[in-house]
N, C-alpha and C positions, 0 to 999 in steps of 0.2 A: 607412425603412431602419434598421437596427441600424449603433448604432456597432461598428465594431469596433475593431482596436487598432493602435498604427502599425507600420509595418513594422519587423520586426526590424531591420533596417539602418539606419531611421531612428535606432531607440531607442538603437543601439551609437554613434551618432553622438551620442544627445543626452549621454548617462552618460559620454562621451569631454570633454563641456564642461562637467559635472556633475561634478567629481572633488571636490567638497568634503571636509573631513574628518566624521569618526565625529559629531564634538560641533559639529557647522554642522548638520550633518541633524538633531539633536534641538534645537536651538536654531532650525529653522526649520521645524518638523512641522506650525506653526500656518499658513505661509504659502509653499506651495511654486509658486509660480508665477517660475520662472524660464530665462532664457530663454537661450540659448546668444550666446558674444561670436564677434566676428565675425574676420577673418582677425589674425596674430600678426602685430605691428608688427616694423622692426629692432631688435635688441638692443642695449640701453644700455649703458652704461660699465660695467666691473666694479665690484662691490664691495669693499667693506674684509674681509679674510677677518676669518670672525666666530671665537670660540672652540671651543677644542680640544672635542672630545663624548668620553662617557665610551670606557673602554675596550670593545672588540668581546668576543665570547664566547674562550675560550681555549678552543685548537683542542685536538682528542683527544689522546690518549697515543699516543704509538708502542708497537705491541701485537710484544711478540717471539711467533713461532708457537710450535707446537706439532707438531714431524712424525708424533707418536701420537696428536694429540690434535687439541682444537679450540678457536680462543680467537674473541673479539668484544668490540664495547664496544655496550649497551646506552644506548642514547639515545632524545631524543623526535626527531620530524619535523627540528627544527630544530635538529640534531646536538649540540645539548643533551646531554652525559653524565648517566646517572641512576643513582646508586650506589643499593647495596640492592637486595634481591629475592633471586629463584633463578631458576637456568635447569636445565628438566628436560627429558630424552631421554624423550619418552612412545613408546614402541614403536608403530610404525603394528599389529603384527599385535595387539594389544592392542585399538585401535580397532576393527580388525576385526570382534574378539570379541564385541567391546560390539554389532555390529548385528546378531548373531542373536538378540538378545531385543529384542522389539519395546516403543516405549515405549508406554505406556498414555496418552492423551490422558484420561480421565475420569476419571483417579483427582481424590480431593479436594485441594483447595490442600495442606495438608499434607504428605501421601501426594505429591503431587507432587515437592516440596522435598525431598524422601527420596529421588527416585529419584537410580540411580545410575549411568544412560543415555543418559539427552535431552542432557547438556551433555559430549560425549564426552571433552575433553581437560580441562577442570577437574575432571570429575566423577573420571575415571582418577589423575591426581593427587593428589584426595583421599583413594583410598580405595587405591591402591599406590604414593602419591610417594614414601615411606622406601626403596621397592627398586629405585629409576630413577635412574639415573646422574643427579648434579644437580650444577651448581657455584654457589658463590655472586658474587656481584656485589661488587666489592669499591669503596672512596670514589674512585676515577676511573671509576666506570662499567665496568669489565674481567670478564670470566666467564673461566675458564680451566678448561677438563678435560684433561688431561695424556696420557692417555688414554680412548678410547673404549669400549663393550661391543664382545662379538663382535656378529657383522655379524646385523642379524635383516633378514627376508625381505625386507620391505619399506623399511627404514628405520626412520627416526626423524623424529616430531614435534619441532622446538625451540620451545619454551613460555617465556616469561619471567613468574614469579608475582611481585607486588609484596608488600613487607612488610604486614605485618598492620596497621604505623601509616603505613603510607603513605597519604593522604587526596589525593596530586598524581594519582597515575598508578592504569590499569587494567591487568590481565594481559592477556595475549596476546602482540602481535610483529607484524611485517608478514611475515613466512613461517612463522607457527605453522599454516595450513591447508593445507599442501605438505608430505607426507613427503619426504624428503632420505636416499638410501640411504647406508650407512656409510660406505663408499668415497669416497662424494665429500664427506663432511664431516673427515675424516682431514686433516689439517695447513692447514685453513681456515682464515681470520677471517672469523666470520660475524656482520656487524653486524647488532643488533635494535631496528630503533625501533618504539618504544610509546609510547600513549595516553596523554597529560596526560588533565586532569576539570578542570571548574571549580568553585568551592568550592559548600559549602552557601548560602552568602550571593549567587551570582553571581545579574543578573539580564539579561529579554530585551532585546534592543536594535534587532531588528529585523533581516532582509534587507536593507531597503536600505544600512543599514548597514556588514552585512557587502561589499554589494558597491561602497561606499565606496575599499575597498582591493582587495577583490578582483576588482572589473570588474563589466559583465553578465553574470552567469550564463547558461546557457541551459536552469535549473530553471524558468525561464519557462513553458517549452513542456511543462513535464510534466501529468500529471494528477491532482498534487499541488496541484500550485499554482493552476490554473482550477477544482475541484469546487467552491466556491461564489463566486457571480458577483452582481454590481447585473443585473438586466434590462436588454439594451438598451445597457450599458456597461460595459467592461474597466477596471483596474488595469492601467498600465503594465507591472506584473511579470506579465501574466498572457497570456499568445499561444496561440489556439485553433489555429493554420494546421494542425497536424496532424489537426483535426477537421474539414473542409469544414461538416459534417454536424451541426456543435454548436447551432446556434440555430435548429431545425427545430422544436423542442417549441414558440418564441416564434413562431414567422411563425404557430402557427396562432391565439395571440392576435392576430396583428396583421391577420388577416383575419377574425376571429371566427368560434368555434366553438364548438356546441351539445355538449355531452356529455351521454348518456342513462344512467342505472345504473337497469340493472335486474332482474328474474330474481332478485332479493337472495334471500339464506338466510342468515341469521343466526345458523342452528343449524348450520353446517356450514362454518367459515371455512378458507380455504386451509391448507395445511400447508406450508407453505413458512415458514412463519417471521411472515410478514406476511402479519395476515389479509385477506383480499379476499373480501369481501360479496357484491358484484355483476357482472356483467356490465357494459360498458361501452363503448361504441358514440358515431360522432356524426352514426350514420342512425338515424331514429326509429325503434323495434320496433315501437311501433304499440299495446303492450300490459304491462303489468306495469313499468311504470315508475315506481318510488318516487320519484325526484326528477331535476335534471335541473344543470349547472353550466356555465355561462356564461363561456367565456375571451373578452374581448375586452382593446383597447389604448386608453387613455383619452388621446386627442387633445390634450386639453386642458392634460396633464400633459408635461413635460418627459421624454423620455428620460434615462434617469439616476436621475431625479426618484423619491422612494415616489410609489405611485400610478398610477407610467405603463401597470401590468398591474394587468390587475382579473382575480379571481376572484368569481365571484355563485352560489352556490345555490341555486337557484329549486323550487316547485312551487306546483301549482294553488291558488290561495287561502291561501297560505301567507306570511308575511314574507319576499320575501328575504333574503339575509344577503350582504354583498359584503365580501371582505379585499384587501387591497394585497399584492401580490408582490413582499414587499422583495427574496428571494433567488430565484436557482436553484438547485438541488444540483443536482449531476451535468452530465450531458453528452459525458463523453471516452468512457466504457466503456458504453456499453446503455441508460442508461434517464438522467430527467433527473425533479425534483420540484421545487415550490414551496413557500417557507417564506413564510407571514404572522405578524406580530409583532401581541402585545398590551404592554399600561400603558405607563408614562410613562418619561421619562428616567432612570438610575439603577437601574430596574426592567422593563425589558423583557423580553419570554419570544418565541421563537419556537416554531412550528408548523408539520411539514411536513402540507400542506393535501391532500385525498384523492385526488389524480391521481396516475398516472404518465406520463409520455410513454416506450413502448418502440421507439428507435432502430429494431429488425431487426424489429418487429410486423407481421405480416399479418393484413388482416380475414377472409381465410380460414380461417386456422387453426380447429379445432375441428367442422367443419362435416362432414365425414366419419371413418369407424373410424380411428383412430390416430392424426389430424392436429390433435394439438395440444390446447391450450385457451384459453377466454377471457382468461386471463393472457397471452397471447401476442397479444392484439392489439394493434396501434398504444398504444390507451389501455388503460389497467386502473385497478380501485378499489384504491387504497392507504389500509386504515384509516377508511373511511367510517364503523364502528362507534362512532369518535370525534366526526362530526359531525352525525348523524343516528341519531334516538332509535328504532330499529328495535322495539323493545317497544311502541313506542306511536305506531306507522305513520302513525294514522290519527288522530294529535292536530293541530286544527289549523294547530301550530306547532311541528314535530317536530324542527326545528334543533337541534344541541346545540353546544359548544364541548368541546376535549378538556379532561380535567383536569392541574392542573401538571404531575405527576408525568411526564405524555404530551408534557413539552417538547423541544423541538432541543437545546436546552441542555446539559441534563444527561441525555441520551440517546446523543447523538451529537458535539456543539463538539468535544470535546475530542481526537477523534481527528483532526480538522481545523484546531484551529486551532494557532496559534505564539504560546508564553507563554500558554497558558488560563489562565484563574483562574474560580471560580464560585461564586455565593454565591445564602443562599435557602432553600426547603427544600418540601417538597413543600405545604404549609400555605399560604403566603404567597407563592409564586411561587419559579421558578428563574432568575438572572439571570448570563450566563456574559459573556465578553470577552477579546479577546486583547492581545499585545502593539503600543502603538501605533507605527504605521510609515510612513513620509511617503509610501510607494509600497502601501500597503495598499486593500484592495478597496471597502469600505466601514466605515462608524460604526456598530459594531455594540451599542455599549452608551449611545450616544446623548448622547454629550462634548462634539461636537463634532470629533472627533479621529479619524482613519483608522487601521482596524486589520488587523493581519494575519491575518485569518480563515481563513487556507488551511495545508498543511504549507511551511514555507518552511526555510532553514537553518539555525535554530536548534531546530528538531524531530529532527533527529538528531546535530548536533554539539553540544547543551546550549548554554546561556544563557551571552551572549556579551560579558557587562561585563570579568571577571576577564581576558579576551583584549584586551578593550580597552585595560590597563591598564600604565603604562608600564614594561615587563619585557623579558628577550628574546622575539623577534618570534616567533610561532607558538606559544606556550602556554596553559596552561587552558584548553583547547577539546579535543575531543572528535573522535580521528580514527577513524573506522568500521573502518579496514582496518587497524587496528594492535590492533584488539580480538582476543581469542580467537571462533574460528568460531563458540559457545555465545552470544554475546553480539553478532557481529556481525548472524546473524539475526535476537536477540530485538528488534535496533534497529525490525524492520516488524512482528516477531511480537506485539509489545505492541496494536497494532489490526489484525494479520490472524488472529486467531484464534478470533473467536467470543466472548470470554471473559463473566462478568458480574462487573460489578466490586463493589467495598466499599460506598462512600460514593453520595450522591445515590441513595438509594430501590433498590441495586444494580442498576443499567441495562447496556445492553450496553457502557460504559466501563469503563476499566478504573482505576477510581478509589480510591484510600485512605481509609481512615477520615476521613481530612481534607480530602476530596476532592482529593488532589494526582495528577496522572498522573504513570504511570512515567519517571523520570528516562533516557537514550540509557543504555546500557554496563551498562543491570540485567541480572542474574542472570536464568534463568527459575525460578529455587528465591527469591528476595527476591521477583523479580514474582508470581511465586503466591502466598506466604504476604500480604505487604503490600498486594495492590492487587485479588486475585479472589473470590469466593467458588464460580465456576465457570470452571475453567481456562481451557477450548475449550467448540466449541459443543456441543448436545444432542446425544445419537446416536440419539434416536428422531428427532427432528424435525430437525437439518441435515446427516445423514447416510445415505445407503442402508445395507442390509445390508452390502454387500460392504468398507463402510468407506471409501466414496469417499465425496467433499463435493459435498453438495446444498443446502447453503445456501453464499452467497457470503463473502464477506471472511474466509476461512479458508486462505488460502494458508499461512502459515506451519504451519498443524496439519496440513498434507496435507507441506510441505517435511523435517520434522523424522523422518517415519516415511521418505522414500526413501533410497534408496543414495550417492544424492548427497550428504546432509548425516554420514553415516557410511560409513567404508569407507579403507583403508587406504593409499590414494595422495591425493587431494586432496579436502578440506573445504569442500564446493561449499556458501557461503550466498546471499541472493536476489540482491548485484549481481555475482557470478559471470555473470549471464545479462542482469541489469533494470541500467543505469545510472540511480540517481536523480537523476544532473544532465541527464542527454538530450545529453551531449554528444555533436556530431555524428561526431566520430571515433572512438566506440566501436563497438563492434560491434553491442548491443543496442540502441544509438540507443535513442529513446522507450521502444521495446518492443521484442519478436524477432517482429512479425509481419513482418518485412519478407523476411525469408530467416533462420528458425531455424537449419537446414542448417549455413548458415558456423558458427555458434556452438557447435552441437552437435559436428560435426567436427576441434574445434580438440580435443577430449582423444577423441574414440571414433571417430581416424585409424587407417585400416587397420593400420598398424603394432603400435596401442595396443590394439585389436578384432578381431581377424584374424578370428574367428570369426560376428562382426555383418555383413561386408560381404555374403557369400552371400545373407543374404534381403533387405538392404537392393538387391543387385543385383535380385534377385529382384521385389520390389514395384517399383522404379524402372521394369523392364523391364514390367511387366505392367499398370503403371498409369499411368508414364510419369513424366518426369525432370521438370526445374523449367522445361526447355526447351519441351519437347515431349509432350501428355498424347494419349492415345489415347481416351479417356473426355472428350468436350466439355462436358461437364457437373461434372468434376472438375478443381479446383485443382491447383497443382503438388504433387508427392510432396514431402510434407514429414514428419520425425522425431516432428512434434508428433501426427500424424494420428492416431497411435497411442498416443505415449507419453504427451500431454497432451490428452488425450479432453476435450470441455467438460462435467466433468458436475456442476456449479453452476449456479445462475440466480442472478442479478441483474435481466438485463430480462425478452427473450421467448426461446422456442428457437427453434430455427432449423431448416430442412428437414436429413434425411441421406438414408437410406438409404430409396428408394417399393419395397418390396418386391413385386414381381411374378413368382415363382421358384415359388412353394408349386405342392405336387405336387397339391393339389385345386383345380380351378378354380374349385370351388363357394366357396372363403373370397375373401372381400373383398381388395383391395390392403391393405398396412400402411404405414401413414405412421411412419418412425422418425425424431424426433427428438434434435438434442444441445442442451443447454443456451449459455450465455456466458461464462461463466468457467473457462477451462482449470484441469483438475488438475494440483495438485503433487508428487503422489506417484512422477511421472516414474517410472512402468509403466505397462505394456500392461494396458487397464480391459477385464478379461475377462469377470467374473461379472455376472448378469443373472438377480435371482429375478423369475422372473413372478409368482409368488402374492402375492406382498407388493407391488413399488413396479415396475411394468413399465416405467418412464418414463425407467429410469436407461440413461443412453447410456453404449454402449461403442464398442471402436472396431471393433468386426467391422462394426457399421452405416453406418461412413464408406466404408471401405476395401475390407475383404472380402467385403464382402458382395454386393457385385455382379458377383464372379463365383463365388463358394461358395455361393450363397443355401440350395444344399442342407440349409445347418448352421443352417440358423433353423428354429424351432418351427413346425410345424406346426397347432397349436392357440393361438389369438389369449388372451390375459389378455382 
């Protein structure tokens, strides 16, 4: 049986007797075994009172108003005063403006950092803040406009720009993504807190750390923090519960399983981005089978333990080759991989190993007109090209190993881990690591020392010494929601975009010359020029024609071009919808598969839509409410069905639409597929070239199609 991990309520109990401080947790990273004290005895005599502590923060000014006008005191989180800056009225119908020109995803780094679009409220600033009502910030932290403009249609953005030497704070505000019509900003105080930074010198200190002070998080339960796992055994920071389904890729090591690849074509690799060779089965075809790979669970080995999962590649008269499955990747979202490690201590390289296990896989798919392909079953070959010398089949001892350049490392770590660092070079191996952390998953550069290999809290609020350090309480750290909208998306958009980065052999990271990942609160015009040499993904290979995303980890390149991220009432960025802590009192919990509906509703409320309810009634009625479907075969009506089509893969697809309508009996049924990864470009995925890539789902194939079928083609791709 797998360990798994203790119950949440345990663990709220144990971190409830675990309150040590910041510098007890790094003073005891070597030896965390401790145990909770047992009930609290009566209380002793009082103390001697000790000495006076320094003086408290001095409380704000009293701000006289303004009955034409509009005054605030700009501060950080922690009502900190922050003199300096500008606060600028950016006209929402300005915004507006800005989204009838669509931003260009391909342009070059460069060309990117030029545009004057993607970052809608810095960029307007830049290039009309001389003619926008601005006041300045004066040494109590006070902005005063004495007056306002006339009333524009929409409102007004309030933007706070830091000085150009200001090196503490970021622009933005915690209501710069809310227009505010004229009317109700007329004789306000409108207070703005903003984003400290921690210096250039700050460094990681770890989650557990941070929840030293700040409790258990419940970033535990996201899909941040379990994508790479020990086999077999959890980090206390890590809770699959919303996965039931997560350790199904391991039971079939633990029962042993034969995998067959075969059908290989070397000359013809998937276009999906990762190439897949073979075919991949774990019932024999009986024929054309290049090689064959062996998951079993080595008894002998401790769970937990390197070793306890074996991978073997086997063929007829051939050496086998067996690796130890030190990691998992994946599991929460569709598919799940194996990394094995090569060299010694100091210099270790990971490999994700040529499996995938696909979550929603059927061994049907593929087998009749339309339904699917061998990528879509249970297993598929991930990269076999790297382990097997396909030119010389029939050597034999045709095993190969990947070359450095092909490592976990510098490929992929850095989008995963917390505090990366990586050293190496394509010559002599890549050898990466994260920051060490007394609740960390495993030893991943082989110290001795547990590290935080996953995204934890120091991946979007920066490196967390400068906060550590004895000052008023909530500074130098990094608040997401006080950033400008441009910057609080780029917080995910830095690894949801496809990019290829600088440093490390340019891979799909998004690394510097000096291999450093992009700092929380970048620009997307600093992260283009400093950290890509390809912004977002391909458009021949991870996109369809129509411009929807066909390769995965590209949500922020599909967010940036919808209505949501530009438009002249609110600055919709990703936790608008995603809470990255999973708190349970949010609305999006984990994710919004649970009831989109509620969340989509809260701003496209009849009042705010008048014009949307009629067809929303409409499908409700003809496909059925979240209550009650008329269609037993169809989920509840939901907003995504349509506006967030899945048309990415990651793992496998999944059935939609069996078309059986067509007016010639004589054509075959059509199996229509949709992919696993929703679109973000939150629109209706209309377009569907047959000539070119027939595969891309829309949403007439969920939805409408089963009772319009009229409106499909007639003539099969």
């Amino acid at each position: 049986m797998l360990e798994g991990p203790p119950r949440i309520a345990d663990y709220r109990r144990m971190t409830s007797c675990l309150r040590f401080s910041s510098y007890v947790l790094v003073a005891f990273s070597l030896s965390l075994v401790i145990g909770c004290k047992g009930d609290t005895g009566e209380a002793g005599p009082e103390g001697p009172q000790g000495p006076e502590g320094p003086p408290g923060e001095t409380p704000g000014p009293d701000i006289e108003l303004e009955p034409d006008g509009l005054v605030g005191l700009v501060m950080e989180p922690n009502m900190r005063p922050v003199p300096g800056g500008t606060v600028y009225l950016v006209p929402a119908a300005d915004v507006e403006a800005l989204a009838e020109t669509e931003i260009d995803l391909f342009a070059s780094p460069m060309d990117t950092a030029a545009l004057e679009n993607d970052e809608p409220l810095e960029d307007l600033i830049e290039t009309n803040g001389d003619a926008y009502a601005q006041a300045e910030v004066d040494e109590s932290g006070v902005y005063r406009f004495e007056a306002l403009p006339d009333e524009d249609d929409f409102g007004y953005f309030v933007v706070w720009i830091s000085d150009v030497d200001d090196a503490e704070h970021l622009p933005g505000g915690d209501s710069s993504n809310v227009a505010i019509a004229t009317a109700s900003l007329i004789g306000m105080q409108l207070d703005i807190r903003v984003s400290s930074q921690p210096s250039e010198t700050a460094t990681y200190v770890g989650s557990s750390t941070c929840m030293g002070c700040h409790g258990l998080h419940s970033t535990t339960r996201t899909a941040h923090n379990v994508g790479l796992q020990v086999p077999g055994s959890r980090s206390i920071l890590q809770d699959v519960e919303p996965w039931p389904s997560f350790d199904d890729g391991l039971a079939r090591f633990d029962a042993g399983t034969t995998l067959y690849y075969f059908d290989c074509d070397s000359s013809s690799p998937s276009t999906h981005g990762d190439p897949s060779i073979c075919k991949v089965d774990d019932q024999d075809p009986g024929s054309n089978v290049s090689f064959e790979i062996n998951l079993r669970r080595n008894l002998t080995v401790p769970l937990g333990v390197l070793g306890a999962y074996e991978v073997e590649m086997a063929r007829t008269g051939a050496i086998p080759q067996v690796y130890e499955v030190a990691l998992t990747y994946g599991g929460a979202l569709g598919k799940q991989q194996y990394l094995m490690r090569r060299g010694d201590p100091g210099s270790l390289t990971y490999f994700v190993l040529p499996l995938q296990y696909n979550y929603e896989g059927d061994p049907s798919n593929g087998t009749e007109v339309g339904d699917g392909s061998a990528e879509d079953w249970p297993w598929r070959d991930y990269r076999s090209d790297l382990w097997f010398d396909f030119d010389n089949a029939t050597d034999p001892n045709p095993f190969i190993e990947p070359q450095n350049a092909e490592s976990f490392d510098n490929n992929c770590a850095g989008c995963h881990f917390t505090g990366y660092e990586l050293r190496g070079s394509d010559a002599d191996g890549w050898s990466a690591r994260a920051v060490v952390d007394a609740g960390g998953a495993f030893d991943y550069d082989g110290d001795g020392r547990p590290e935080l290999i996953n995204v934890g809290c120091e991946a979007c609020h920066g490196p967390g010494s400068d906060h550590l350090m004895p000052s008023p309480n909530g500074r130098l750290i990094i608040s997401p929601s006080s950033l400008t909208p441009g910057r609080q998306a780029m917080l995910c958009g830095r690894c949801h975009s496809r990019p290829l980065g600088i440093g490390a052999g340019a891979t799909g990271l998004p690394l510097s010359e000096s291999n450093q990942m992009p700092m929380p609160g970048i620009r997307r015009a600093d992260y283009a020029v400093d950290h890509t040499t390809r912004v977002s993904g391909n458009p021949d290979d991870d996109f369809f024609g129509s411009g929807d995303a066909f390769g995965h980890y590209q949500q922020y390149s599909d967010h940036i071009r919808s209505a949501h991220y530009r438009n002249p009432e609110r600055l919709v960025t990703c936790s608008g919808c995603h809470s990255p802590h999973a708190n349970d009192s949010d609305i999006a919990a984990t994710d919004t598969s649970g009831n989109p509906n509620a969340l989509c509703t809260t701003c496209h409320s009849p009042s705010n839509s008048p014009d949307l309810y009629p067809l929303i009634d409409h499908v409700a009625t003809v496909t059925g409410t979240l209550e009650n479907r008329e269609h037993d075969n169809l989920g509840p009506f939901l907003c995504t069905d349509c506006h967030m089509v899945p048309t990415a893969k990651s793992g496998a697809a999944v059935p939609a639409l069996l078309d059986t309508l067509r007016d010639d009996d004589s054509e075959p049924r059509w199996q229509y597929f949709w992919n696993d990864t929703a679109s973000h470009r939150m629109t209706v995925t209309r377009w569907r070239d047959f000539s070119g890539r027939p595969d891309q789902p829309i949403a007439f194939t969920n939805e409408c199609g089963f009772c319009h079928g009229r409106f499909l083609p007639n003539t099969l791709p």
